[in-house]
C-alpha positions, 0 to 999 in steps of 0.5 A: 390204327389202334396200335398207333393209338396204344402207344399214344396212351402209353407216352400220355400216360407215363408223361415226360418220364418215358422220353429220356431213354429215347432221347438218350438212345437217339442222341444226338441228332444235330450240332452241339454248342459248347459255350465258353464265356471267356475269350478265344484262348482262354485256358478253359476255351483251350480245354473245350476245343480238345473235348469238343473235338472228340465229341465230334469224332465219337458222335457224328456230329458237328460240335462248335464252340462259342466264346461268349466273354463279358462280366465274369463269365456270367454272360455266356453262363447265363444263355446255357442256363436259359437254353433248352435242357436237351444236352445240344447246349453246353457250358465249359463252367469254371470256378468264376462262374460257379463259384466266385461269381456268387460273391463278386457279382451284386446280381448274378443272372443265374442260380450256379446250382438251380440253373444247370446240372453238372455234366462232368468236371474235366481239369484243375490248374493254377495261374502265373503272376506275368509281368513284362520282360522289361519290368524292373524285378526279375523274381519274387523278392525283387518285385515285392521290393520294387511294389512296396516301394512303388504303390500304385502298380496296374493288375489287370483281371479276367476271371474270378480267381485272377480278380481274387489273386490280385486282392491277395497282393493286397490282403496278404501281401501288403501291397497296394495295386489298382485292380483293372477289370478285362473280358478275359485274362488273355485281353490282360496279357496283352495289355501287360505285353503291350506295357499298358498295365504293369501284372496280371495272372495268367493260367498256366495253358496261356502263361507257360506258352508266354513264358517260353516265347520271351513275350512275359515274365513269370514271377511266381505261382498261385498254387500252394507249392512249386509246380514241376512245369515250372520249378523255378518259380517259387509258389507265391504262399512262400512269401505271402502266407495263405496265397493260393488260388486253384481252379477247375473247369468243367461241362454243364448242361442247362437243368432238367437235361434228361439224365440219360443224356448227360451219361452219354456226354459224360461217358465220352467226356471221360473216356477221352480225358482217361487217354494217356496221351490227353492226360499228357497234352493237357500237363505239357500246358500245366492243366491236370485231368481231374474229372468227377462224375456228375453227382460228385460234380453237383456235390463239389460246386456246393462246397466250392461257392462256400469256399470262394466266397469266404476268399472273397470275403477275406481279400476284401473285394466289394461286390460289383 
């Protein structure tokens, strides 16, 4: 008993500090959610299923993945900030959610940086301007050709930087479009499939499959140069000077986690985005690895919610 009782005072006395380590060491006990707040098929729910799965292999235990799409990202986003910070609750966070969303949204639901801490940023890619196979241009100067002299053209969004690039047709390329806002881009690319709006952008892991299939046309890139998975179409800065749109994925756990378990988490995040034949997959779709420790992770959404407010800002969307 009074041994009992000796351990007792020892975790009242060092108080919430002593229990992190055991967490971490025992970690995890029971199933893992990784929440994705945009729909099935989404480039960054395509990421998650390919990291939850190896969480579930190098853990032992279930990990399932959630998709809980609407308002940009922020519906999901906000149930991970409010969830328990003990790393059974994750959030595969994009650049919309963490960034963007600071801008675009008049009354966000959560704090990007208060609210989480950073686990790991897992992959950067860009988007493809898709059009239908039956639409009039076949290539960049053709469509701006056809869009100037046709104003009014339907361009369906899902995401920060789809909304974002949308308004740089406008801002940097002249032209004038009627934005249509959708749960996620993959809803968009539907619509454009079906004929019911004219564009949209895709990210390269749901438009390259596309492409390849016939079922949409690509027009031109949003990265600042060509990409070697699809070298025949031009980057869309080099008809419209300043145009480029780069996002990023990565893993977040509500604020407070214990330290020692987002170590873990990050660990093994790591070790399986490092694998030569997970770097591969990932390119063959057009997502690059390119993963940052926790702290470099925090540092970087900082800087990132400073960046793409300013695009905002200079693509002249008002606040929703």
């Amino acid at each position: 008993m009074k041994v009992r009782l000796g351990w007792l005072v020892v975790l009242l006395l060092c108080g919430p500090a002593a229990l992190p380590a055991v967490a971490a060491d025992d970690f995890p006990q029971r199933q893992i959610r990784i929440i994705v707040p945009f729909p099935a098929g989404a480039g960054p729910d395509q990421v998650a299923r390919l990291i939850g799965q190896h969480l579930q292999d190098a853990f032992g235990q279930t990990v399932l993945i959630e998709n809980r799409a609407g308002a940009l990202g922020s519906i999901g986003a906000q149930e991970v900030a409010r969830s328990a910070p003990d790393g059974y609750t994750l959030l595969m966070g994009t650049n919309t959610t963490h960034a963007s969303n600071v801008a675009t949204l008049k009354s966000l639901s959560y704090d990007p940086v208060k609210d989480f801490t950073p686990v790991i940023r897992t992959t950067t890619t860009a988007m493809v301007l898709l059009v239908n196979p039956k639409f009039a241009a076949r290539d960049l100067p053709q469509f701006l050709d056809y869009a100037k002299a046709h104003p009014g053209l339907t361009a369906g969004y899902g995401s920060g930087a789809s909304q974002i690039s949308v308004a740089q047709l406008q801002s940097r390329g002249g032209l004038s479009v009627v934005a249509a806002s959708y749960r996620g881009v993959p809803q968009a690319l539907t619509d454009v499939m079906a004929g019911v709006i004219d564009l949209t952008f895709g990210d390269f892991s749901v438009a390259i499959p596309q492409m390849q299939g016939g079922t949409l046309r690509g027009i031109g890139v949003t990265s600042a140069t060509r990409n070697e998975l699809t070298p025949g179409l031009p980057a869309l800065a080099e008809v419209m000077p300043g145009f480029e749109a780069t996002i990023w994925y990565g893993l977040f756990a509500p604020a407070g986690t214990p330290e020692p378990v987002v170590g873990k988490i990050y660990a093994a995040c790591e070790k399986f985005l490092s694998l030569p034949a997970t770097r591969e997959k990932l390119a063959s779709v057009g997502v690059v690895v390119a993963t940052m420790t926790p702290a470099e992770f925090g540092a970087f959404v900082k800087n990132e919610i400073v960046r793409w407010s300013a695009e905002v800002k200079a693509a002249g969307i008002q606040p929703q």
